[in-house]
N, C-alpha and C positions, 0 to 999 in steps of 0.2 A: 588544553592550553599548556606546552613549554614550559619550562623555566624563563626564558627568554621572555618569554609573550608576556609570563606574569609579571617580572621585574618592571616589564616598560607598560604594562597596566599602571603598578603602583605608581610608580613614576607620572604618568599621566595624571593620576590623583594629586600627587603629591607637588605637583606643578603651581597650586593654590598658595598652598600656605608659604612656599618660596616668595612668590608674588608680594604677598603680605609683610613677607620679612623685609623680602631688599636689600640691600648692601650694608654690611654691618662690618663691625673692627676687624673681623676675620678675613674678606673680601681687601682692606685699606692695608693689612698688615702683608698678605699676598703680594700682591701690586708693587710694596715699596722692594720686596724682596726680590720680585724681578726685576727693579726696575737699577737697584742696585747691580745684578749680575749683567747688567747690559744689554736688557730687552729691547733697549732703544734702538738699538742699530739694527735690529734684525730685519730682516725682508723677506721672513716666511716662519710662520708659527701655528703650529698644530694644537690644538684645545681641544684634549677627551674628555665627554663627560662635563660639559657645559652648564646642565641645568636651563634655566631660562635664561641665560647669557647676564648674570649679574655681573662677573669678572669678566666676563668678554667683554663688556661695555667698558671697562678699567683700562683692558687689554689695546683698545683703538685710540686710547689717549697716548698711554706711556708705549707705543709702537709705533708710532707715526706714520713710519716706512711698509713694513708690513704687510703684507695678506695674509688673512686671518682664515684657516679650515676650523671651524668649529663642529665636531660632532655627539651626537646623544640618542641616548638609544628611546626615548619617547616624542614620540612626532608631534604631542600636545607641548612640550619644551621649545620645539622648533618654531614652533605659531606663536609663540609666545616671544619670544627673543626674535624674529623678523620684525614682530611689529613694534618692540622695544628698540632695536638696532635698527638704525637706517644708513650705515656707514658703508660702501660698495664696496668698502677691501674686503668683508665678513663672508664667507661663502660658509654656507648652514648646511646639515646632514644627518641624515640619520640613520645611525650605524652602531653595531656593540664593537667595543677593541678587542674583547675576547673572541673574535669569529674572524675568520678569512678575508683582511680586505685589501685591494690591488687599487691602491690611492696613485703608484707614480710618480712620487713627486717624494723628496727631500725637505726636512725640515731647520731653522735655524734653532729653531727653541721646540719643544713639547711638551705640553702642559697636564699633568695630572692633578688637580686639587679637590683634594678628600673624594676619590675615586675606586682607589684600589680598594678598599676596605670595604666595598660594596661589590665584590666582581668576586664570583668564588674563586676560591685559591687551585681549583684542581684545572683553572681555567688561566691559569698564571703563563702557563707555556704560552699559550698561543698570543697572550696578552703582549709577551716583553717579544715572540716573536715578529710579533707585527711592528713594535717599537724598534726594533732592529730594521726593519725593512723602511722606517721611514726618518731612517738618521744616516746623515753622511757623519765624516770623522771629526767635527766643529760641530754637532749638534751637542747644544745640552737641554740635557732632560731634568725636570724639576719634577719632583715625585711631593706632593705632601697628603700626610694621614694625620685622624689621632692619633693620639699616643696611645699604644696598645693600653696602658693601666687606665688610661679615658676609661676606652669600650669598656674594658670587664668593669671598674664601677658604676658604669649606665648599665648596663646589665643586672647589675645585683640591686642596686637601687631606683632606676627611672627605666624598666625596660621597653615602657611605651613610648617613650622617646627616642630608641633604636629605630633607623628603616629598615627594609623588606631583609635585606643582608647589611648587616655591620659587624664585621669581625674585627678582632684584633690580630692585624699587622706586624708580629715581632720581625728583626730584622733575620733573625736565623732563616727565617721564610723567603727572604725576599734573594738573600744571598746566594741559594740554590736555583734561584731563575735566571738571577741577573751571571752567573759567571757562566750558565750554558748558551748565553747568548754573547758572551763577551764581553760584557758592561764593567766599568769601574765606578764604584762612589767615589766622587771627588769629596763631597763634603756631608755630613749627618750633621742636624744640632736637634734638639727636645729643646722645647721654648713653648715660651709661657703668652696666651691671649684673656682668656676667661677664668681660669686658676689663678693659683701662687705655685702649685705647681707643673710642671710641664703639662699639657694639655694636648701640644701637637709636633711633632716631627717632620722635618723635610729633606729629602736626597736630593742632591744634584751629580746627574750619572753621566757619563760618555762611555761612548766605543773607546776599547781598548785600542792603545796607539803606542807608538817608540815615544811620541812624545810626552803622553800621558806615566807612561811607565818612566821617564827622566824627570819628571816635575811630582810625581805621586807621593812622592818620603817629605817633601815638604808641604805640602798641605792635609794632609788627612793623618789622622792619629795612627798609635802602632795597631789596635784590633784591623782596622781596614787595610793598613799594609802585609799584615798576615794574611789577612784574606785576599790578598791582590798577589799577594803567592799561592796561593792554591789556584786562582784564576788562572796561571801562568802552566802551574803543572798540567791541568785539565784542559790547555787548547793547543 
């Protein structure tokens, strides 16, 4: 058995206790944060990494317009979230983002929520490659993780409550993917759901653009405009 095969084994296990959990403040705090960036208009949004479709069921409220690609890389997720979802814009799949995929289509929004940090890092190319292949220059991409200091104290203190891969995500990592693909952080924030403090983090990225690069000194702090010059030298 793969890597691959075992991840989406656990996964398949691990589809129970999702069930049980349900939609919790983390799920409601999501949702609003998309819904502020203007999810609402969109008319195409790609969702990696679904789960049993808790936030995809969020996703068919606050999108109205929308057709929903949701995909995950356990096919017991997918049986589970068809028979939870019954909305026709939701088209289900299953698929790893870190592998080869030829989707064809453009997306308005792209969804990662608490994904990356279970998807090895050495598999980060192919991941943000494919992400590139499925954003025109108006897509934005909403990335959320723990916060890397999360993972390592679940680690040190609850590591039975880590799944199969949970690493910490620092941004120095993410930085060297995204600017070989040409990506800009529009926005970083560390913010607080289950702590006092930070807990979890979320990027909202784009293709690099003239326009992006006229509007970038005003909303993103100075470490990310340093960084948005290095991006510049390297492409």
């Amino acid at each position: 058995m793969n890597n691959q095969e075992t991840t989406a084994k656990f996964y398949d296990e691990f589809s129970d206790k999702q069930v049980k959990t349900g939609k919790n403040l983390r799920h409601y705090t999501l949702a609003n944060i998309l819904k502020k960036k203007g999810i609402g208009k969109a008319n195409s949004v790609l969702e990696i990494g679904y789960g049993i479709g808790t936030l995809t069921d969020l996703l068919v409220s606050i999108a109205p317009k929308a057709v929903i690609t949701a995909f995950d890389i356990s096919p017991k997720n997918i049986d589970i979230a068809k028979g939870r979802i019954k909305s026709s814009r939701v088209k289900f799949m299953v698929s790893d983002a870190s592998e080869s995929i030829s989707l064809n289509e453009k997306y308005d929004f792209i969804i990662l929520a608490d994904v990356i940090e279970h998807i090895p890092i050495e598999r980060y190319n192919s991941l943000f490659s494919n992400l590139k292949q499925f954003s025109h220059t108006g897509t934005k991409i909403f990335i959320n993780i723990p916060h890397p200091n999360l993972i390592k104290y679940l680690r040190e203190t609850k590591p039975e409550s880590l799944q199969i891969i949970d690493q910490s995500v620092y941004p120095t990592i993410l930085y060297q993917h995204l600017s070989e693909q040409n990506f800009v952080i529009d926005e970083k924030v560390d913010y607080s759901i289950f702590y006092k403090t930070p807990d979890y983090t979320y990027y909202w990225l784009s293709l690099f653009s003239e326009k992006s690069n006229s509007n970038y000194s005003k909303t993103v702090p100075l470490p990310f405009r340093i960084f948005k010059k290095f991006i510049l030298r390297v492409i």
